[in-house]
N, C-alpha and C positions, 0 to 999 in steps of 0.2 A: 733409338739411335741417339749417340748423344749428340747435344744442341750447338756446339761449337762446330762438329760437323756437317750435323744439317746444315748449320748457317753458311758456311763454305759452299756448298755441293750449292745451294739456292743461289749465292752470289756470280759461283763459276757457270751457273747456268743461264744467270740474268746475263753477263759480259759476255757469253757465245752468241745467244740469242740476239742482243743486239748490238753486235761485233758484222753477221753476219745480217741482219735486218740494212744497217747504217751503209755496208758497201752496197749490197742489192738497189739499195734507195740510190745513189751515190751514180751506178752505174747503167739503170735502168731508165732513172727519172731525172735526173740534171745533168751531168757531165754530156752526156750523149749530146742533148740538145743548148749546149754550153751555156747552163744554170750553173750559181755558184753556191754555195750549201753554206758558204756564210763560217764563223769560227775558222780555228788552224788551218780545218781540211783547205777552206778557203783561200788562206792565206799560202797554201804549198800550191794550190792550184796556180793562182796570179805569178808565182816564182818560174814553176812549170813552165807556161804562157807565156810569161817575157824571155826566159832562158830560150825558149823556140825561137822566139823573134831571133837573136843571137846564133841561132844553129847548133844551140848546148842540148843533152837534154838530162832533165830532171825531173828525177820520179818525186811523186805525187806522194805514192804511201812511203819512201823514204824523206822527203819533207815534213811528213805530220811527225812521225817519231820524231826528229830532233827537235823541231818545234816544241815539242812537250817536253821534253828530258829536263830542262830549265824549271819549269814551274810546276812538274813533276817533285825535282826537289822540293819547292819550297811548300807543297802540300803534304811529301814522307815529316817533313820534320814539324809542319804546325795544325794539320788538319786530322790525320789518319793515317798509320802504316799500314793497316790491314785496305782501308780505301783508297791509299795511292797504289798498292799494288794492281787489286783487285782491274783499277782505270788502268796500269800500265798494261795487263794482259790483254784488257777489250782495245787498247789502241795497237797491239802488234798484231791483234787476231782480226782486225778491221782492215790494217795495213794488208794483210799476207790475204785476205778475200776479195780487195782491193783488185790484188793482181793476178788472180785467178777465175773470178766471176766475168763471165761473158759482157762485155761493155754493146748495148741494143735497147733500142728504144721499143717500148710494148705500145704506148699513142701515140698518135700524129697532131692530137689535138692539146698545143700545148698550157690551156688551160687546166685541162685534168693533168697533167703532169705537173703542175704546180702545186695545185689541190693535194693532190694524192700523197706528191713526192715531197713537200709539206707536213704533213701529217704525219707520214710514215717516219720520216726523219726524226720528226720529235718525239714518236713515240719508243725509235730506237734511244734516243736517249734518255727519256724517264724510264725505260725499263731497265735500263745502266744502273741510273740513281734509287730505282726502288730495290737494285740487288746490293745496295752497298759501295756501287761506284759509278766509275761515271764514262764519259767518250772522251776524256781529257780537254786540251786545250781550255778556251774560255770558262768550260766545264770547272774545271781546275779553278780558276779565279775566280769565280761566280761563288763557288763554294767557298772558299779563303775569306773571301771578303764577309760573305753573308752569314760565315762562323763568327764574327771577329764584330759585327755589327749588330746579328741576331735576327734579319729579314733578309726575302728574297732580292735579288735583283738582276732579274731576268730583264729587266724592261731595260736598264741602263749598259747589261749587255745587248739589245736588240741595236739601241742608239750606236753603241762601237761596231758594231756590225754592219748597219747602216752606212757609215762612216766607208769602215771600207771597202764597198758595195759601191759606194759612190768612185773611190778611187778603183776600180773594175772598172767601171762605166766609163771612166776619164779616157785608162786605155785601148778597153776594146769593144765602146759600145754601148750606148746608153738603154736601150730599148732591153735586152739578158739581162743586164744589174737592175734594171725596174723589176723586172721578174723575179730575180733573187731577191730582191728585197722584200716583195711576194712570199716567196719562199719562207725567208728568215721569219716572216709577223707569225704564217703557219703555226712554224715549229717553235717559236715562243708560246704560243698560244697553248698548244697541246701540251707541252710539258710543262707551264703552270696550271693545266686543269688535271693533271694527274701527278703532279710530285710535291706535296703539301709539308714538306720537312719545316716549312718555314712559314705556317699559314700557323695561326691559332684559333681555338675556338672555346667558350664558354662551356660546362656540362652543370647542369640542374637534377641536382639526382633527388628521389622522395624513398626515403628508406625506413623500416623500424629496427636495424642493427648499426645503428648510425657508429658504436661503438668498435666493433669488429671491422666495419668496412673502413673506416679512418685510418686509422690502425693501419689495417694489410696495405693499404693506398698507398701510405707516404713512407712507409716501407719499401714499395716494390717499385713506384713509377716516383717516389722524391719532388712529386709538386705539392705545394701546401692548398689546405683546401678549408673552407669557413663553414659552422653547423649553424643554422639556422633552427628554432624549433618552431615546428606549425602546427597543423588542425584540418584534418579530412573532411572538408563540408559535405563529399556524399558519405564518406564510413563514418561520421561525426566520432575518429582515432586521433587522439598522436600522431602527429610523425616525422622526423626529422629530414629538412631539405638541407643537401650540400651542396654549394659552390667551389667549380675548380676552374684552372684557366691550362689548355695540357696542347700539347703540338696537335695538330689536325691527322696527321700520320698513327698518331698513337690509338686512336678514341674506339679504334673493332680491339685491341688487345685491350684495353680499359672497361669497354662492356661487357664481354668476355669473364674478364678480372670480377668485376662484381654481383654479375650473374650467378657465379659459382660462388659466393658469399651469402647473397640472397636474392633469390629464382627470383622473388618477389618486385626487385627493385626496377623504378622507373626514372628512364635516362631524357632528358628532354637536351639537344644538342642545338646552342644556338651560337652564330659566327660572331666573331671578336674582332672588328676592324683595329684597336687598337691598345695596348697591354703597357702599362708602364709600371716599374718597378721590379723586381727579382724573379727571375724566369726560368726556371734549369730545362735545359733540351741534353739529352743526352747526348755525349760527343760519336763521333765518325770515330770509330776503331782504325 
């Protein structure tokens, strides 16, 4: 199959997947027991909810769309066109299960509905970003910013969330927006322990084609990498150790990579709190 395709078919499948995971969570685990799920959805929620007060009413999954159309642009034109796509169909495919998935609570115990509905959430949206895109809103800004800076910053999106979890609480209730806020550390949490676009990490490799494997390296994945020459204290051999500094996302396609260069080769992977200096990450299509 060719690769351009696969890659599609993998992304259109990550954005149904959890298009269709994010309302489930949405509808099953928070709204029912008026949890707020924190980002846009959030924020069309709160609009919803005071429009009632008023006796308007306002859809929830018409909210998020235009919510995003804004900052949808400004990620077609500086992030990705193939990634704002990708995020614009998981946010109509979320919207449109939104209003079709049965809105019921499965516990009564709203503690695991926190937990659960928590985890779930987040894990529909790293499963977004490991397909090439993402559940929009903050999503969108998160990734802009963290293109444009070079690190994650999920944690100073949790604070803006917080924030306005706080202004929930103001209107309707402080004891639900403590719980969202619950909610939001969750699903920050889960989706920094599975989407490492932006984590780095050291590799220690001990090779004797130290020439060939160079070579094909910086060829294929464009980071620079340092030879070292050593001395096998148990083969008492040669052999050449490399240093590279490469995305944490990358490191199963880079062992991979070398393995089929030389079976032989031994990867020791140790974590990099912090990189300064020239860094290529491959850009978001």
């Amino acid at each position: 199959m060719n690769k351009n395709v696969k890659a599609s078919l993998v992304s259109l499948a990550a954005v149904f997947t959890s298009a269709l995971l994010q309302s489930f969570v949405m509808n099953t685990f928070l709204l029912p027991i008026g949890l707020l799920p924190g980002g846009f959805n959030g924020v069309a929620t709160i609009i919803s909810r005071l429009a009632e007060k008023f006796g308007v009413t306002f859809s929830v999954s018409l909210g998020i769309v235009l919510l995003n159309l804004p900052v949808a642009i400004l990620c077609y034109k500086h992030v990705g066109k193939k990634f704002t796509e990708y995020s614009l169909i998981q946010i109509f495919l979320s919207s449109f299960f939104l209003k079709v998935l049965p809105c019921q609570v499965l516990f009564d115990d709203v503690l695991l509905n926190i937990c659960l509905g928590g985890f779930l959430y987040g894990m529909s949206d790293a499963i977004a970003l490991m397909g090439n895109a993402s559940t929009g809103g903050t999503d969108f800004i998160a990734l802009y910013v963290s293109n444009r800076i070079g690190k994650s910053i999920w944690q100073e999106i949790l604070i803006f969330n917080c924030g306005m979890l706080m202004i929930f609480g103001a209107l309707f209730g402080w004891e639900y927006a403590g719980y969202s806020i619950l909610v939001r550390f969750i699903f920050t949490k889960t989706v920094d322990n599975f989407y490492h676009r932006y984590k780095q990490s050291t590799l220690m490799i001990f090779t004797r084609k130290e020439k060939e494997l160079t070579d094909a390296y910086v060829t294929r994945f464009r980071h620079g990498i340092s030879v070292v020459e050593g001395y096998g204290g148990f083969s008492k051999e040669s052999i050449s150790i490399l240093y590279t500094v490469v995305s944490t996302y990358e490191i199963k396609d880079i062992t991979s990579f070398m393995e089929g260069i030389d079976p032989q080769v031994i990867i020791n992977q140790l974590p990099t709190e912090r990189f300064v200096g020239r860094f290529y990450r491959k850009p978001l299509e």
